[in-house]
N, C-alpha and C positions, 0 to 999 in steps of 0.2 A: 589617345588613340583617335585616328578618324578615318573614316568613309568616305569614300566621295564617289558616288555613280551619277553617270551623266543617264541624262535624260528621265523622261517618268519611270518609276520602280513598280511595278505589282507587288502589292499585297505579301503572300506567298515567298516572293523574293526577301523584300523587307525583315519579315520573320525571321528565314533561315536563316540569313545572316549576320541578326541582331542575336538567337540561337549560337551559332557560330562565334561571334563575339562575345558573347559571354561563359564560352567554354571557353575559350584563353585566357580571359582574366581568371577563372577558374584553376585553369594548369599552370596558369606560371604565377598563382597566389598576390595578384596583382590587388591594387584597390581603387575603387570609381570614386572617383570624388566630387565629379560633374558631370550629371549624365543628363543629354542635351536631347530631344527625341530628332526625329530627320526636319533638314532646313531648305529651304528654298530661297533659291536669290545667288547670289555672288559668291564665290570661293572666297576670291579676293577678301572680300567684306569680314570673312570668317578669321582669316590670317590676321588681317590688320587688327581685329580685335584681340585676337591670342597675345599680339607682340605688344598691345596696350597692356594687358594684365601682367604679363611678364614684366615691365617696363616698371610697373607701379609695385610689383613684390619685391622687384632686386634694390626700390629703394629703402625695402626694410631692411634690420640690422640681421635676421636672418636670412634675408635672399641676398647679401653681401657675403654672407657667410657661407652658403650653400654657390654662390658664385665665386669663391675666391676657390670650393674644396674642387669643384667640377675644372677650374684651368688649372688646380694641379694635376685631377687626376690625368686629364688630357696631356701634361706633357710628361708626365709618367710612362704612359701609354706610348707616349711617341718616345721617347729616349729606352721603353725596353724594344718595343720594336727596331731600333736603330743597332740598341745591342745584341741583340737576336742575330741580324744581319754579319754584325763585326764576330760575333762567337762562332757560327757557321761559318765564316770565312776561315776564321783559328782553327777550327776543328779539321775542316779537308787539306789545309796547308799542314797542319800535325801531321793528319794520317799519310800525306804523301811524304814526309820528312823520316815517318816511322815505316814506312817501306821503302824507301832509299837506303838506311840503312838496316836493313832487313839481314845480309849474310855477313855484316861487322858484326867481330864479337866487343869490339870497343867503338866509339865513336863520341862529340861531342858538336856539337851544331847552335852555334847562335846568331839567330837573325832577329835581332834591333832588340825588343824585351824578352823577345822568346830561346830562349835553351832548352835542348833537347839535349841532354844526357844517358848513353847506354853501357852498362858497363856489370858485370857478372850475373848477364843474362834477364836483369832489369832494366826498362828504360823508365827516366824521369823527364815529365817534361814539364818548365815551370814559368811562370811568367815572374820576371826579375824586376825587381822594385830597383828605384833610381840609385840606391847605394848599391847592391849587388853590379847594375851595370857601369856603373864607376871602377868598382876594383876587377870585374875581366878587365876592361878597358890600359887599365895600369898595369896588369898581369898577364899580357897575355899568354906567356909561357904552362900559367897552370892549367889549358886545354889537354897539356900531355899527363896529366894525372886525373881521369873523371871523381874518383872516389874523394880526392882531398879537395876538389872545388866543390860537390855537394856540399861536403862537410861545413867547410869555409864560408859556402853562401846562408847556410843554417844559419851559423854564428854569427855573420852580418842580419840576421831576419830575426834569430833571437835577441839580438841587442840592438833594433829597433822598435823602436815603439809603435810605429802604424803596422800595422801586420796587415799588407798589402799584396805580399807574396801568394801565391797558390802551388801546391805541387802535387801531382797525380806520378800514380805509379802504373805502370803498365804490364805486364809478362810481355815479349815478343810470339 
């Protein structure tokens, strides 16, 4: 953590603040492990020396380590954010596809991996793993039966090994 106020500080300032800072380490069960009292001089001077310390720990074997887990956890981070974005997209493309066909008592709708299935008052809607969209592709006549392409796409998910598929049930 750091402070930086420009110019002379009072006293009284100084305190509260140091007060202050020390109730957040406090509430967020933090730990001090360098505690530096107030510095005068350069900012700059202060950075350049953090990125030496830093520079010289990442050459141990645990700051390799502690460096290799931090740019996972960052693309982690960025790749569910990205997912996030692609899932909210699925979800309002769903929900518009689930009121489109809103007063069908039958319907079937597939766009690219997505199938939406409604059929005795149940809608399914499923994302189709690469064999599933292989055999609509070859079939496309079993659109006219919702009940036996669930069935069918099962049987192709059951007798795959990555179980990559997902399928939610809805009521209309």
């Amino acid at each position: 953590m750091l402070v930086y106020l420009k110019g002379r500080v009072r006293g009284e300032t100084a305190f509260a603040l140091a007060a202050a800072v020390s109730q957040i380490v406090r509430a967020f069960d933090l730990e001090t492990v360098d505690e530096v009292g107030p510095r005068t001089g350069s900012l700059a001077y202060w950075f350049r020396a953090r990125r030496r310390d830093l520079q010289k720990a990442s050459e141990t074997d645990l700051g390799q380590e502690i460096t290799s887990e931090i740019k996972r956890a960052l693309q982690l981070r960025a790749v569910d954010a990205e997912q996030a974005k692609v899932d909210d997209s699925k979800a309002s493309a769903v929900a518009k596809l689930i009121a489109a066909v809103e007063g069908q008592p039958t319907a079937v709708v597939q766009v690219g991996a997505l199938l939406l299935v409604k059929a005795n008052g149940l809608i399914n809607v499923r994302d189709l793993t690469p064999q599933e969209v292989v055999y609509l592709r070859r079939n496309p006549h079993a659109v006219a039966d919702p009940i036996t392409i669930m069935k069918r796409l099962q049987e192709i998910a059951d007798s795959t090994p990555d179980d990559s598929h997902s399928l939610l049930e809805l009521e209309p």
